[in-house]
C-alpha positions as protocol buffer text, in pm:
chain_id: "A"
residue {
  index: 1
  type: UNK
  ca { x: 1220 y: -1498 z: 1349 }
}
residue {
  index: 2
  type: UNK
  ca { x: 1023 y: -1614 z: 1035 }
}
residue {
  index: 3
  type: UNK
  ca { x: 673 y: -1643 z: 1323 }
}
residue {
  index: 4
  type: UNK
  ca { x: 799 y: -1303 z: 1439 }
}
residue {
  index: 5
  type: UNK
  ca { x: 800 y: -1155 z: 1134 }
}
residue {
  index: 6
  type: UNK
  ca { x: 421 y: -1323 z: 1000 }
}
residue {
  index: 7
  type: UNK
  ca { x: 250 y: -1118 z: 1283 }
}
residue {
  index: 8
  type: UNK
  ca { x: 58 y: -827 z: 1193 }
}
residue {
  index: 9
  type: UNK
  ca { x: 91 y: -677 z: 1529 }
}
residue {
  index: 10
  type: UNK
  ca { x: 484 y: -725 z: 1588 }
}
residue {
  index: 11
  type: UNK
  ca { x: 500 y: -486 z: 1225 }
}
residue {
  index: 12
  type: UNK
  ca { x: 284 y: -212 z: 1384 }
}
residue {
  index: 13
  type: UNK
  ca { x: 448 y: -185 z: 1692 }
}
residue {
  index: 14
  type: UNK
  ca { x: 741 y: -122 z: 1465 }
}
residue {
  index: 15
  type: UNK
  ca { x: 575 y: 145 z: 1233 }
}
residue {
  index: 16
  type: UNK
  ca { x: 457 y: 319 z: 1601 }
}
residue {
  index: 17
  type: UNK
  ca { x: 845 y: 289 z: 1719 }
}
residue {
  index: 18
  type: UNK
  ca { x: 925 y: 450 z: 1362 }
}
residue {
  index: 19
  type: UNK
  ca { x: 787 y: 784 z: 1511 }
}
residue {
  index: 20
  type: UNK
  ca { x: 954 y: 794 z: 1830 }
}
residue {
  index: 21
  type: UNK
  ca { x: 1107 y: 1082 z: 1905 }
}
residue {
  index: 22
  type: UNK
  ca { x: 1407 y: 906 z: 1992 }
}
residue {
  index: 23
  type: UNK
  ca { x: 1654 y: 916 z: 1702 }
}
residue {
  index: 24
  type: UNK
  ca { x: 1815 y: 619 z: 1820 }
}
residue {
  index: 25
  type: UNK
  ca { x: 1485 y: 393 z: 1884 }
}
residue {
  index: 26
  type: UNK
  ca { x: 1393 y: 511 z: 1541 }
}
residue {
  index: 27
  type: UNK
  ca { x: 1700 y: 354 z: 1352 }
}
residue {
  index: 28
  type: UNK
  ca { x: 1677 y: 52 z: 1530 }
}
residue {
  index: 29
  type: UNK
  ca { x: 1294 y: 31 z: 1472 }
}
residue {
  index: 30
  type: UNK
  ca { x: 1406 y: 59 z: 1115 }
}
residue {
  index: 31
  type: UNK
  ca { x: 1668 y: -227 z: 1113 }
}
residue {
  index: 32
  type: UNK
  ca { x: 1348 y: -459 z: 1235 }
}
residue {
  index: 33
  type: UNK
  ca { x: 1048 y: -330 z: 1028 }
}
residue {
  index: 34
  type: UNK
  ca { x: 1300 y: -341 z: 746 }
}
residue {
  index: 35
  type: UNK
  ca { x: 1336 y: -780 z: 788 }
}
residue {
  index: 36
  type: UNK
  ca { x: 929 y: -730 z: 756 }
}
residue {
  index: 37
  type: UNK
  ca { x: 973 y: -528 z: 458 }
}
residue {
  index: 38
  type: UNK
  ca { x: 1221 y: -702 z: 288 }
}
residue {
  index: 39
  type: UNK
  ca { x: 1109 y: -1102 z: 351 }
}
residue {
  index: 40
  type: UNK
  ca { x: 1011 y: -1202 z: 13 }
}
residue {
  index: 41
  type: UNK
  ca { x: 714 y: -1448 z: 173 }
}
residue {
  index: 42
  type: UNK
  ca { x: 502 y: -1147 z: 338 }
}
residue {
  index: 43
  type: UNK
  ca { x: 190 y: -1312 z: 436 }
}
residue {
  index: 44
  type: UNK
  ca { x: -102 y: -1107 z: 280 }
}
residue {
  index: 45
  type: UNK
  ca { x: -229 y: -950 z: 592 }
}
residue {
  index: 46
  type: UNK
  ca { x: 155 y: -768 z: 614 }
}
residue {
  index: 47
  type: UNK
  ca { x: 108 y: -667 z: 227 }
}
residue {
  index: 48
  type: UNK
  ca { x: -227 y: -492 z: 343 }
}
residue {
  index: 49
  type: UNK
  ca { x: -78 y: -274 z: 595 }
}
residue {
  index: 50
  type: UNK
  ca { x: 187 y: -170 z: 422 }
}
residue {
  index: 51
  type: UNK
  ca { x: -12 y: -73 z: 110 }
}
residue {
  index: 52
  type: UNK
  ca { x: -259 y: 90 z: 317 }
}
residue {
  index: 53
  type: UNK
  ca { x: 9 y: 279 z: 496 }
}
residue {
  index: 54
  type: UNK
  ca { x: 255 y: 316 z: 264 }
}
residue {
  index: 55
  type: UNK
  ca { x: 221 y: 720 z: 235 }
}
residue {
  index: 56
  type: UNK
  ca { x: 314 y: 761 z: 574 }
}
residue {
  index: 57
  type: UNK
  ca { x: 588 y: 503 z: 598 }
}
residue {
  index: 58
  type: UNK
  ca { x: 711 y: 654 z: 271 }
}
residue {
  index: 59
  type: UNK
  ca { x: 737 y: 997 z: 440 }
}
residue {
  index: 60
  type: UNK
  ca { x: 879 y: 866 z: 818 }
}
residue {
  index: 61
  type: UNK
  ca { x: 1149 y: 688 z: 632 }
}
residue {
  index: 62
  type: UNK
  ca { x: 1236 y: 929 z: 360 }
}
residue {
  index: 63
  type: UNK
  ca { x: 1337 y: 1160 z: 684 }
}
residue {
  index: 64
  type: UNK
  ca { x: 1506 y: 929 z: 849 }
}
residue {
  index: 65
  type: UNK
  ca { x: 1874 y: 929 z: 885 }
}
residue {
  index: 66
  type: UNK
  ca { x: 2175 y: 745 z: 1027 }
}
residue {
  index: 67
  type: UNK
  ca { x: 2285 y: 962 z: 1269 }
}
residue {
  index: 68
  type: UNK
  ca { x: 2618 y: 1070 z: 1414 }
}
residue {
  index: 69
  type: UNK
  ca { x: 2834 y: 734 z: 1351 }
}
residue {
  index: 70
  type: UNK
  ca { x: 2655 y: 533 z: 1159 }
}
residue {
  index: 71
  type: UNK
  ca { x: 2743 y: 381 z: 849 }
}
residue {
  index: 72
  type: UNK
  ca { x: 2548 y: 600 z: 629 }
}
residue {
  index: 73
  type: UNK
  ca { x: 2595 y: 466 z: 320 }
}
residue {
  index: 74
  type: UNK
  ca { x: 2492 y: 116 z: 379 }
}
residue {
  index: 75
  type: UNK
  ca { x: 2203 y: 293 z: 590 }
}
residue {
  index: 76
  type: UNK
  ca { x: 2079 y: 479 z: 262 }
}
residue {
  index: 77
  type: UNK
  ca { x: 2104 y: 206 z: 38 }
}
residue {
  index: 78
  type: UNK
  ca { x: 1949 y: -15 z: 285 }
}
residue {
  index: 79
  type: UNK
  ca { x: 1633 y: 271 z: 347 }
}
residue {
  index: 80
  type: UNK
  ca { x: 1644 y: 268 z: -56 }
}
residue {
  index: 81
  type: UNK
  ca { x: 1534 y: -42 z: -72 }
}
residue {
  index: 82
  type: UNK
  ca { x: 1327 y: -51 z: 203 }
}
residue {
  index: 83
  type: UNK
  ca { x: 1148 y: 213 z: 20 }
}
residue {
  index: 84
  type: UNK
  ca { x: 1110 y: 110 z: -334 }
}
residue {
  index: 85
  type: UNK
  ca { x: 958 y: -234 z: -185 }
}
residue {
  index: 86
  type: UNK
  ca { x: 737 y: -42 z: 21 }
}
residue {
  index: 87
  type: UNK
  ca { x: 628 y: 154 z: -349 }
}
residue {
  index: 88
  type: UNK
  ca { x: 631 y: -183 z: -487 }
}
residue {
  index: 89
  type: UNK
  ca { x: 366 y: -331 z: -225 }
}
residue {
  index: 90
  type: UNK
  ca { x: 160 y: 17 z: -273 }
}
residue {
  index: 91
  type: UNK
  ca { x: 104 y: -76 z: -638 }
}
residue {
  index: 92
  type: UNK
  ca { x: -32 y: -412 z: -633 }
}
residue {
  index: 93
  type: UNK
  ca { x: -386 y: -421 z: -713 }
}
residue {
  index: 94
  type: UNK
  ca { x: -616 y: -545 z: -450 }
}
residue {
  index: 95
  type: UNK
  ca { x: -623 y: -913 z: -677 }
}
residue {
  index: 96
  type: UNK
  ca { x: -267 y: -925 z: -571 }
}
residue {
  index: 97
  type: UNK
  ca { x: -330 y: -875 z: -247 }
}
């Protein structure tokens, strides 16, 4: 999981599967780019894209929901801080990077 998870292109085909129009392929490309997201030892190149895209990811996830029979309250709180990591990220300066 951890070489997975350190490859820039694995993390876009995620953000891509983020827009499906498939409710269901969304949440569960949400409960893999969230392990990117949320790995505390985000090689740089991961840190980049998600700065650079954080706008949009910001705005895909901020719509996204559970769904009919999900746990929606662990969802939220999970999209929360999905979210405020993303933010985080966003604000680095490029030095950081």
């Amino acid at each position: 999981m951890k070489k997975y998870i350190a490859e820039v292109q694995h993390i876009k085909v995620m953000m891509t599967l983020l827009t499906d129009t498939s409710k269901n392929i969304q949440i569960s490309a949400f409960h893999i780019f969230k392990i990117f997201v949320a790995n505390p030892n985000k090689p740089r190149e991961i840190k980049v894209i998600l700065a650079k895209n954080h706008e949009r990811l910001l705005e895909l996830l901020n719509n996204l929901s559970a769904g009919k029979g999900g746990d929606d309250d662990q969802f939220e709180e999970e999209k929360e801080l999905i979210i405020k990591e993303i933010e985080r990220v966003s604000q680095l300066s490029d030095l950081d990077l």
